[in-house]
N, C-alpha and C positions, 0 to 999 in steps of 0.2 A: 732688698734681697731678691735675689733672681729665682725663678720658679723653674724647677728642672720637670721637665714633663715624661714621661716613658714614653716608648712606643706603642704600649698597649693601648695607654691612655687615649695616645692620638689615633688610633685606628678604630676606636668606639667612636671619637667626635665626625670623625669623616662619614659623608653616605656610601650605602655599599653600592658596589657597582654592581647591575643588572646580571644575570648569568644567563648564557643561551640566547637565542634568536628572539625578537621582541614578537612579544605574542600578534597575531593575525585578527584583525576583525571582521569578523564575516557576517555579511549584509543580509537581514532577514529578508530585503524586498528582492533580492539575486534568489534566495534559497525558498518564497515563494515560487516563481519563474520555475526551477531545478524541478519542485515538486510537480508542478501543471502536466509537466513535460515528463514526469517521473528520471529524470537524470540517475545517473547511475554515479558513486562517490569518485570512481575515475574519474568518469566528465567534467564532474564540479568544484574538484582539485585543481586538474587542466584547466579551466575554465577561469578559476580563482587565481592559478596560478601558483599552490603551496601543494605541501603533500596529502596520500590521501588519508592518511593516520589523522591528518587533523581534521579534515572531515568526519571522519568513523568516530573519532571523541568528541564532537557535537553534534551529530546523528544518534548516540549513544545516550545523549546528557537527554532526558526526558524536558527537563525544565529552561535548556538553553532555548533563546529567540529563531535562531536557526530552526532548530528540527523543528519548533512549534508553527512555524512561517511552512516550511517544505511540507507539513503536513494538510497545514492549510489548503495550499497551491495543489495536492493532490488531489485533493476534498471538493476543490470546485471544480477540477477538471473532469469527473467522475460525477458532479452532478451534473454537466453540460452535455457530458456524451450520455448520460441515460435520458436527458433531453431530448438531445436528437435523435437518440433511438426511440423514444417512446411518439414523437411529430413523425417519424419517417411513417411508423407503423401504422398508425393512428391516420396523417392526414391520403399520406402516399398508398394506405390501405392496402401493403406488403404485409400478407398474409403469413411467413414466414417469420417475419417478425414479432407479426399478431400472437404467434401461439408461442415463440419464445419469452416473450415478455408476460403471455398468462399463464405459464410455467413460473417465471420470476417473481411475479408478482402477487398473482394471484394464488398457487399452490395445483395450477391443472397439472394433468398427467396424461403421456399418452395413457399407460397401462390403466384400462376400468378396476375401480376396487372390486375387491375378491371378497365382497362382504354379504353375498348369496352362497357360500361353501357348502349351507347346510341343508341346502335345496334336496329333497329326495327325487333320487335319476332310476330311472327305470331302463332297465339292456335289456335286448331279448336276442338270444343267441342260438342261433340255428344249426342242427347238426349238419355237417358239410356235405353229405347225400341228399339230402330236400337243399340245399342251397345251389346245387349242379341240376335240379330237377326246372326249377325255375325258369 
């Protein structure tokens, strides 16, 4: 006896077919690079060659390879330039720098604390006929 099957039936046995554009994978060692450079999500769209939506939802996702990579690649490019700004200062002994960076680093200011307020000041104030007499 012949087995008459439905349609239903046969439309569970079948795979579904995929819906929408096949997802993108994006390269943590490209989206280190993006970071170094701090790339802007345009850029690295262009660059990728997709849109930038897709970028923004793996910029977004805290725990995707991506952002964790781009953040990376900012993080050392950021210790490289406080590098060379602290060798320029330091060896090249630009003064300018020197007191930028002991502002940054250190907590200098130009402005002196105001932690003498309670100094007592003494005015002496002379009436303006003895001060014309002088």
């Amino acid at each position: 006896m012949a087995k008459i099957v439905s349609k239903a039936a046969k439309a569970q046995d079948q795979p579904k077919k995929p819906v929408g554009r096949p997802r993108i994978k994006l390269d943590p060692k490209l989206a280190k690079i993006f970071g170094y450079f701090r790339a802007t999500y345009d850029t690295m769209a262009e660059q990728i060659e997709c849109h930038v939506d897709t970028i923004r939802a793996a910029m977004q996702d805290e725990d995707s390879e991506f952002s964790k990579a781009y953040k990376k690649g900012f993080s050392s490019m950021k210790m490289k330039l406080s590098e060379a700004q602290i060798k320029t200062g330091i060896e090249d002994r630009n003064p300018t720098l020197l007191v930028w960076l002991g502002k940054q680093y250190l907590g200098q200011k130009d402005v002196p604390d105001t932690c003498n307020e309670n100094k007592d000041i003494t005015v002496i104030l002379k009436p303006h006929k003895l001060a014309d007499d002088e």
